[in-house]
N, C-alpha and C positions, 0 to 999 in steps of 0.2 A: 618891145617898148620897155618891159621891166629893166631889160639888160642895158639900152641905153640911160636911163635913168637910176639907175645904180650909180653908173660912171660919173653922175652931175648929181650927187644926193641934193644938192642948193637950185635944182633947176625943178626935180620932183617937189618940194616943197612948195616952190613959188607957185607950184599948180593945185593948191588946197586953193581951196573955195573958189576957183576964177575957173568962168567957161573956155573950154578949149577950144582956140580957133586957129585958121590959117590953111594953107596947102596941105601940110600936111597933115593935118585932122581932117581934113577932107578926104585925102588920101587912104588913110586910117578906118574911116567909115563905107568908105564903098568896099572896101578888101572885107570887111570885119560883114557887110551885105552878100557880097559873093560870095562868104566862106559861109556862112549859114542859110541863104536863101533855098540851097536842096533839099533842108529840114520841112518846107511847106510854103505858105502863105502867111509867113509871122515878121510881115514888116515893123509893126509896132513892138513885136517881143526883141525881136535883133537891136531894134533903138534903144530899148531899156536895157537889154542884157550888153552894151555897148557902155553905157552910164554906171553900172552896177561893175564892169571890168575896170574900166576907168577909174570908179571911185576905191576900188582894189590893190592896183596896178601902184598908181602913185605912192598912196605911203607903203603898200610894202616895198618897192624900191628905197624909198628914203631910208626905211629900216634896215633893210640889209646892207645900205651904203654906210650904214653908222655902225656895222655889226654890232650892235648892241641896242637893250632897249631906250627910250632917251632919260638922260638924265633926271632925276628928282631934283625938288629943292633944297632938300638937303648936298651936303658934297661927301656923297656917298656914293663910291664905284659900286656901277651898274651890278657886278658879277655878286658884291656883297647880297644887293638887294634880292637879287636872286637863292643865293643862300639862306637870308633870313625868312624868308618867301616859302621857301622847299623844308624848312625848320620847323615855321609853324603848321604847315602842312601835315610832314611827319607825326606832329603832336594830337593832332587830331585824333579821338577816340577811336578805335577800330570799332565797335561794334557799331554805332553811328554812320561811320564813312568807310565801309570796307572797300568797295572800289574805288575811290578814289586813292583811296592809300595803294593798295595792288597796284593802280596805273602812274604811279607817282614818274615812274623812269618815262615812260611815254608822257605825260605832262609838262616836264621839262626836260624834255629832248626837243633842245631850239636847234631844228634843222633845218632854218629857213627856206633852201629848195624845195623840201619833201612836204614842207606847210604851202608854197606856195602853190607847188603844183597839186595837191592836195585838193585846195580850193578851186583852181582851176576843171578839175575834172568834177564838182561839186557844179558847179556852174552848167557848163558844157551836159552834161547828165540831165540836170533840171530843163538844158534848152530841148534838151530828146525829147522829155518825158513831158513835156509840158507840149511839143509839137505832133508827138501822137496821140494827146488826147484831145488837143484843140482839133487832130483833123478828124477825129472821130466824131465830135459834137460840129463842126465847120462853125465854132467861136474862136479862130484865131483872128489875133489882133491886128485890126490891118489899115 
């Protein structure tokens, strides 16, 4: 899904705020059902973790179709912003903000794959850990 909306950054956008329908959002939801239904008896969690990918999935396609973040109102390239950004970061007290300052390189290291899939496995993880506990207590949502 990411990858084809990458390739249309104007197609991912049109899909902010408008429910997703058709064949293949049909399509889309029964695979997105079968690939998790082994997890237990979490119909209602697979429909929300379906909403919560979805609502994921689109901008960061648009994002990475723009490589870059989107423009401000000013007409200031993106890359500046980012430098001015990582400047006043660096200026930040150390004694105050010592790990942030430490993780400054990992902070803005925009690796958009390694973010994306990132979050994916944040997701995916939560759907484990949320269907072994629901089958523990048999409150999955159903």
């Amino acid at each position: 899904m990411r990858k084809a909306l990458s390739k249309h950054r104007d197609v991912a956008r049109i899909s902010f705020g408008r429910v997703p329908t058709g064949p293949q959002m049909a399509l889309l939801i029964e695979w997105l059902f079968t690939l998790l239904q082994p997890l237990g008896s979490l119909t209602g969690a697979i429909a929300y973790i379906g909403d919560v990918a979805g609502l994921y999935v689109g901008p960061s396609a648009s994002r990475r179709a723009s490589a870059s973040p989107p423009p401000p109102a000013e007409d200031i390239p993106p890359e500046q912003i980012v430098e001015m950004f990582r400047g006043y970061m660096e200026s930040l007290p150390a004694e105050r903000f010592p790990r942030t300052l430490a993780s400054l390189d990992l902070i803005f290291d925009f690796n958009p794959e390694d973010r994306f899939e990132f979050a994916l496995d944040l997701m995916i993880s939560g759907m484990e850990k949320y269907a072994a506990r629901a089958s523990k207590r048999g409150t999955a949502r159903k």
